[in-house]
C-alpha positions as CSV (number, residue, x, y, z in Angstrom):
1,X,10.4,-15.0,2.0
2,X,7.2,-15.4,-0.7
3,X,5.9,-17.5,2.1
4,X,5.4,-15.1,4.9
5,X,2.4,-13.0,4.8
6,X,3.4,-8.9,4.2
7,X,2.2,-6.8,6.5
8,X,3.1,-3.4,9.1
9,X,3.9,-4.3,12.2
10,X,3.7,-2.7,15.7
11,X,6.6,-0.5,15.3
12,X,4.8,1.0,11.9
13,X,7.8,-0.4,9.7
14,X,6.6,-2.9,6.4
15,X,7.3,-6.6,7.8
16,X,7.1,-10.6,7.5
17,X,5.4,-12.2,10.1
18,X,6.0,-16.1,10.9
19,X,3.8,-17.9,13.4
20,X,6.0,-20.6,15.3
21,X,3.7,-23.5,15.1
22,X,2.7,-25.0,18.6
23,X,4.3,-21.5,20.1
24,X,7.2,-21.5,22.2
25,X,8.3,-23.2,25.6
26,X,10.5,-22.0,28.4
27,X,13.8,-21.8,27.2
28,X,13.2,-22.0,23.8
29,X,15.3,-20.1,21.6
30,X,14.3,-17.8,18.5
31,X,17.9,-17.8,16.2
32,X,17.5,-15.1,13.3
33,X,20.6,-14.4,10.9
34,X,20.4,-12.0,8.1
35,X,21.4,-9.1,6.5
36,X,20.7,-5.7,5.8
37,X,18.4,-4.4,2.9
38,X,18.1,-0.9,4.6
39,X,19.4,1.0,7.5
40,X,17.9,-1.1,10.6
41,X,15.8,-4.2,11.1
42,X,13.1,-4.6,14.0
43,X,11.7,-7.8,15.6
44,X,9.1,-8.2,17.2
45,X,8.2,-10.5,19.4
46,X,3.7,-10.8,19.3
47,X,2.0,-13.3,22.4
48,X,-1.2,-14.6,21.9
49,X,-2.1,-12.7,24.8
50,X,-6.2,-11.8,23.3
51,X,-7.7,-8.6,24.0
52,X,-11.6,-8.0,24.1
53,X,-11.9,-8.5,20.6
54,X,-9.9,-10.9,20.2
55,X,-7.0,-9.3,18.6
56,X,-3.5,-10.4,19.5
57,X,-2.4,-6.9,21.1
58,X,0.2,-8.1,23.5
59,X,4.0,-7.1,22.4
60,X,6.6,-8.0,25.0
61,X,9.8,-7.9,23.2
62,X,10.3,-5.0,20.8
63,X,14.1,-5.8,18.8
64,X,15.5,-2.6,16.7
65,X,19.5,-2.7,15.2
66,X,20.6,-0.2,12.9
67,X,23.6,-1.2,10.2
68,X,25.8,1.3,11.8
69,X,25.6,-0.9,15.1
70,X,23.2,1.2,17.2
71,X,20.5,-1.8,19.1
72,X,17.3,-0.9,21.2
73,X,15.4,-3.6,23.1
74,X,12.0,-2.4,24.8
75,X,10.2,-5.5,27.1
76,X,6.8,-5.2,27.8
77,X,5.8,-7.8,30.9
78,X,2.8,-7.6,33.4
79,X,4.9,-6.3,36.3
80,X,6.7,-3.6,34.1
81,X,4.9,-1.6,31.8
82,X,8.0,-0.7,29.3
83,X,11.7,-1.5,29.8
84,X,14.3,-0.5,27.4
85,X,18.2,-0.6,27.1
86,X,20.6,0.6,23.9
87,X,23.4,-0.4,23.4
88,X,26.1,-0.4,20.8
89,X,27.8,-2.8,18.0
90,X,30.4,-3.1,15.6
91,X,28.8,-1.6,12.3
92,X,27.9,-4.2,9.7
93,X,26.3,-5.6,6.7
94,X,24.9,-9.1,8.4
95,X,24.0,-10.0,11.9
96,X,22.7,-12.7,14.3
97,X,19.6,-12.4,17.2
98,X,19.1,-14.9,20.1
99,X,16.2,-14.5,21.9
100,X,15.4,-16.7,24.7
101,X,12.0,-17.2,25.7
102,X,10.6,-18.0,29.6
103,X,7.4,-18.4,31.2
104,X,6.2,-14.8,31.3
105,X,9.2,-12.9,29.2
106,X,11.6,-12.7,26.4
107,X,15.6,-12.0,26.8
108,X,18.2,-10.9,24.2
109,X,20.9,-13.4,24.8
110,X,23.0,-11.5,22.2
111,X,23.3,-9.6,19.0
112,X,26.2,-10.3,17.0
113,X,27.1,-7.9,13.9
114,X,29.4,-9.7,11.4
Protein backbone atom coordinates (compact mmCIF):
# COMPACT_ATOMS: atom_id res chain seq x y z
CA UNK A 1 0.00 0.00 0.00
CA UNK A 2 3.33 2.59 0.36
CA UNK A 3 2.63 2.98 -3.30
CA UNK A 4 -0.74 4.61 -3.37
CA UNK A 5 -0.90 8.21 -2.77
CA UNK A 6 -2.91 9.05 0.86
CA UNK A 7 -5.48 11.12 0.71
CA UNK A 8 -9.59 11.85 1.92
CA UNK A 9 -11.85 10.93 -0.31
CA UNK A 10 -15.41 11.96 -1.39
CA UNK A 11 -17.14 10.29 1.43
CA UNK A 12 -14.70 12.36 4.01
CA UNK A 13 -13.08 8.92 5.19
CA UNK A 14 -8.73 8.84 5.02
CA UNK A 15 -8.15 6.71 1.65
CA UNK A 16 -5.66 5.15 -1.18
CA UNK A 17 -6.45 6.16 -4.41
CA UNK A 18 -5.17 3.88 -7.54
CA UNK A 19 -5.60 5.28 -11.15
CA UNK A 20 -6.29 2.18 -13.50
CA UNK A 21 -3.94 3.00 -16.22
CA UNK A 22 -5.62 3.41 -19.80
CA UNK A 23 -9.17 3.59 -17.56
CA UNK A 24 -11.69 1.05 -18.02
CA UNK A 25 -13.81 -0.51 -20.92
CA UNK A 26 -17.32 -1.89 -20.97
CA UNK A 27 -17.43 -4.82 -19.07
CA UNK A 28 -14.45 -4.51 -17.42
CA UNK A 29 -14.32 -5.67 -13.94
CA UNK A 30 -12.75 -3.96 -10.76
CA UNK A 31 -11.99 -7.31 -8.22
CA UNK A 32 -10.97 -5.86 -4.60
CA UNK A 33 -10.35 -8.54 -1.74
CA UNK A 34 -9.36 -7.44 1.71
CA UNK A 35 -9.89 -7.19 5.13
CA UNK A 36 -10.93 -5.18 7.75
CA UNK A 37 -8.60 -2.58 9.72
CA UNK A 38 -11.74 -0.73 11.16
CA UNK A 39 -15.45 -1.02 11.22
CA UNK A 40 -16.38 -0.33 7.38
CA UNK A 41 -14.48 0.17 4.15
CA UNK A 42 -15.80 2.55 1.21
CA UNK A 43 -15.00 2.56 -2.47
CA UNK A 44 -15.24 4.83 -4.61
CA UNK A 45 -15.60 4.77 -7.92
CA UNK A 46 -14.04 8.68 -9.52
CA UNK A 47 -14.66 9.28 -13.66
CA UNK A 48 -12.61 11.57 -15.40
CA UNK A 49 -15.70 13.31 -15.96
CA UNK A 50 -13.82 17.33 -15.74
CA UNK A 51 -15.57 20.13 -14.27
CA UNK A 52 -14.85 23.84 -15.16
CA UNK A 53 -11.65 23.78 -13.52
CA UNK A 54 -10.67 20.95 -14.38
CA UNK A 55 -11.14 18.90 -11.39
CA UNK A 56 -12.28 15.34 -11.60
CA UNK A 57 -15.74 15.96 -9.63
CA UNK A 58 -17.79 13.14 -11.11
CA UNK A 59 -18.51 10.08 -8.49
CA UNK A 60 -20.89 7.55 -9.97
CA UNK A 61 -20.44 4.60 -7.76
CA UNK A 62 -20.15 5.26 -4.04
CA UNK A 63 -19.29 1.43 -2.17
CA UNK A 64 -19.68 1.36 1.84
CA UNK A 65 -19.61 -2.36 3.93
CA UNK A 66 -19.45 -2.33 7.55
CA UNK A 67 -17.64 -5.56 9.32
CA UNK A 68 -20.87 -6.40 10.94
CA UNK A 69 -22.25 -7.07 7.26
CA UNK A 70 -24.39 -3.90 6.72
CA UNK A 71 -23.56 -2.65 2.54
CA UNK A 72 -24.77 0.69 0.95
CA UNK A 73 -24.31 1.43 -2.79
CA UNK A 74 -25.24 5.07 -4.01
CA UNK A 75 -24.96 5.49 -8.24
CA UNK A 76 -24.61 8.69 -9.53
CA UNK A 77 -25.49 8.60 -13.61
CA UNK A 78 -26.71 11.52 -15.95
CA UNK A 79 -30.24 10.31 -16.08
CA UNK A 80 -30.51 9.72 -12.11
CA UNK A 81 -29.18 12.07 -9.85
CA UNK A 82 -28.59 9.59 -6.77
CA UNK A 83 -29.65 5.90 -6.51
CA UNK A 84 -29.00 3.91 -3.51
CA UNK A 85 -29.88 0.26 -2.14
CA UNK A 86 -28.65 -1.50 1.48
CA UNK A 87 -28.54 -4.49 1.91
CA UNK A 88 -27.29 -7.01 4.36
CA UNK A 89 -24.20 -9.74 4.79
CA UNK A 90 -22.95 -12.28 6.85
CA UNK A 91 -20.65 -10.36 9.43
CA UNK A 92 -16.91 -10.81 8.81
CA UNK A 93 -13.31 -10.07 9.06
CA UNK A 94 -12.44 -10.21 5.02
CA UNK A 95 -14.47 -9.66 1.96
CA UNK A 96 -14.61 -9.56 -1.83
CA UNK A 97 -16.15 -6.48 -4.30
CA UNK A 98 -16.99 -6.93 -8.06
CA UNK A 99 -17.81 -4.05 -9.77
CA UNK A 100 -18.62 -4.15 -13.35
CA UNK A 101 -18.18 -1.27 -15.34
CA UNK A 102 -20.40 -0.16 -18.82
CA UNK A 103 -20.54 2.60 -21.08
CA UNK A 104 -22.19 5.25 -18.83
CA UNK A 105 -22.44 3.27 -15.24
CA UNK A 106 -21.01 1.05 -12.67
CA UNK A 107 -22.85 -2.26 -11.13
CA UNK A 108 -22.06 -4.21 -7.92
CA UNK A 109 -22.05 -7.71 -9.30
CA UNK A 110 -21.57 -8.95 -5.64
CA UNK A 111 -20.20 -8.54 -2.19
CA UNK A 112 -19.06 -11.55 -0.61
CA UNK A 113 -18.09 -11.46 3.25
CA UNK A 114 -15.81 -14.39 4.20
Amino acid sequence: MDNYPYEEGNSGEPCFSYEIPGGLLPKDVIEITGHFLGDKITIEVLSEKQAGNNESTAMPLQLTLTDRGKWSVIAYTEKVTRQMITGNAPATDEFQIRIVAFETAFEVSSIICK
